[in-house]
C-alpha positions in Angstrom: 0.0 0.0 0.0 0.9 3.4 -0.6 1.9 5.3 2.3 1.1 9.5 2.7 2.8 10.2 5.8 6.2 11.8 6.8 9.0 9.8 5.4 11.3 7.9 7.2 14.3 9.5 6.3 15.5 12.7 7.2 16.6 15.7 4.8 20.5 15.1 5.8 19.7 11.3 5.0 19.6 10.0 8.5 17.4 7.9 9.4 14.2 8.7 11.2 12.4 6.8 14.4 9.0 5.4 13.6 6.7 6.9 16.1 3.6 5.5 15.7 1.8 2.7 13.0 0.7 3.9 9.7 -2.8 5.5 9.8 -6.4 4.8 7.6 -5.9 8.4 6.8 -2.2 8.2 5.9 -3.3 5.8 3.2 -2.9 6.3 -0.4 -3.8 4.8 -4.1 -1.8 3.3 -7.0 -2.5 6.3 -9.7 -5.4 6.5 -12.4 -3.5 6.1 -15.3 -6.4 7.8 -17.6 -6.0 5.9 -21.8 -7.2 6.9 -24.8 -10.4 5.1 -25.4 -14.4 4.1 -25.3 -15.1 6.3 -22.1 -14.8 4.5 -18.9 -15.4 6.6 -15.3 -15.1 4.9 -11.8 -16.5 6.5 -8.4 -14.1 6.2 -5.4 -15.2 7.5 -1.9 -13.1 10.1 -0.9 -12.2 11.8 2.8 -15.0 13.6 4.0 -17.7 11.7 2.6 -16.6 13.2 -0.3 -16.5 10.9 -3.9 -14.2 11.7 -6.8 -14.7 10.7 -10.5 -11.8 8.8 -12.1 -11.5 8.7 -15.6 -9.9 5.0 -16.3 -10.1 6.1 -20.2 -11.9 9.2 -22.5 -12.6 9.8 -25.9 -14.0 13.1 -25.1 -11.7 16.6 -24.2 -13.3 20.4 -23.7 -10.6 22.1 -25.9 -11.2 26.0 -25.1 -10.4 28.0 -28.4 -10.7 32.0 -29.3 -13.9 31.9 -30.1 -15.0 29.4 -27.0 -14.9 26.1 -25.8 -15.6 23.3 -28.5 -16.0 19.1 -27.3 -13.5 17.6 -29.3 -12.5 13.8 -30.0 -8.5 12.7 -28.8 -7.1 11.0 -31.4 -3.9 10.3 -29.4 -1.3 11.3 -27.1 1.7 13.5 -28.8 3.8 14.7 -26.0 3.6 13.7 -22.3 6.4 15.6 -19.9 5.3 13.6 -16.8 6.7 10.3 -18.3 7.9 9.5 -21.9 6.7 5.9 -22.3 3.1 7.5 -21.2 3.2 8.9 -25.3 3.5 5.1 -26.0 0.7 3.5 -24.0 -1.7 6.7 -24.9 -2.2 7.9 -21.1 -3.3 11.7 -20.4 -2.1 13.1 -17.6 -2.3 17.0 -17.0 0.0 19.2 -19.0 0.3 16.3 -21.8 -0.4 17.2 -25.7 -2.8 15.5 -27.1 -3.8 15.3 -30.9 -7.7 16.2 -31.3 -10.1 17.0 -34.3 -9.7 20.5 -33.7 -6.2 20.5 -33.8 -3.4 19.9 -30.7 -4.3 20.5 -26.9 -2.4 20.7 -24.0 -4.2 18.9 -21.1 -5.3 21.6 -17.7 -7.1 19.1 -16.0 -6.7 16.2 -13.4 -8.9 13.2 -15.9 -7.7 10.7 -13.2 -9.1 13.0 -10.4 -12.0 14.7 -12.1 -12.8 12.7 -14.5 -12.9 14.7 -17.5 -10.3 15.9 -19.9 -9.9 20.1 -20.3 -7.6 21.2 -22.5 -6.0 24.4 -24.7 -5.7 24.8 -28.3 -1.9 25.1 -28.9 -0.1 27.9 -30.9 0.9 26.8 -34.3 
C-alpha cells in the first residue's frame, strides 16, 4: 500500500524513528492512469464523505479556443512531460499534448481525479 505520511528519512539522509503505526488516513492509491479510449469513469469515496470521478479512459476533451470552448474527440497522445513511455501506451495526464479533431491541446485538468479531460488549443 501506498503510504502519505512523513517519510522515514530525514533531509540530511539519516534515518528517522517510527513513532507511531501507519494510519487509515495516511493511506494512499496506485495512480489513475487515464487511456485513450471508449469512455470508462469509476466512483471512489473520498475523505469527508466526499466521492471523486476517475476517468480509467476518455474519448472526449473540452478544448477552449478564441472563439469558446468546443467538445473535441482525442485521437492520441503526442507529448507527455510527466513520463515518456506514457506517449506510448496513450495515457493523459495534466500538461500532456494531445492530438484532437480541432487541432493539438495541451491537457489543464486532473482526468484521473476529475474525470474529465480540459484542454487548450496550442499555438501553431
Amino acid at each position: 500500500m501506498k503510504d502519505q505520511g512523513r517519510s522515514p528519512k530525514k533531509r540530511t539522509g539519516g534515518r528517522r524513528r517510527t513513532v507511531r503505526k501507519k494510519r487509515l488516513h495516511q493511506l494512499g492509491r496506485s495512480p489513475t492512469e487515464t487511456r485513450v479510449g471508449e469512455p470508462t469513469l469509476k466512483t471512489v469515496d473520498a475523505r469527508g464523505g466526499e466521492t471523486k470521478v476517475r476517468a480509467i479512459s476518455t474519448d472526449a476533451a473540452n478544448v477552449a479556443t478564441d472563439e469558446g470552448t468546443i467538445n473535441a474527440t482525442i485521437e492520441n497522445v503526442v507529448e507527455n512531460s510527466a513520463n515518456p513511455n506514457y506517449v506510448r501506451r496513450n495515457i493523459i495526464t495534466k500538461g500532456a499534448i494531445i492530438e484532437t479533431d480541432a487541432g493539438r491541446a495541451r491537457v489543464t485538468s486532473r482526468p484521473g481525479q476529475t474525470g474529465q479531460v480540459n484542454a487548450v488549443l496550442e499555438e501553431t
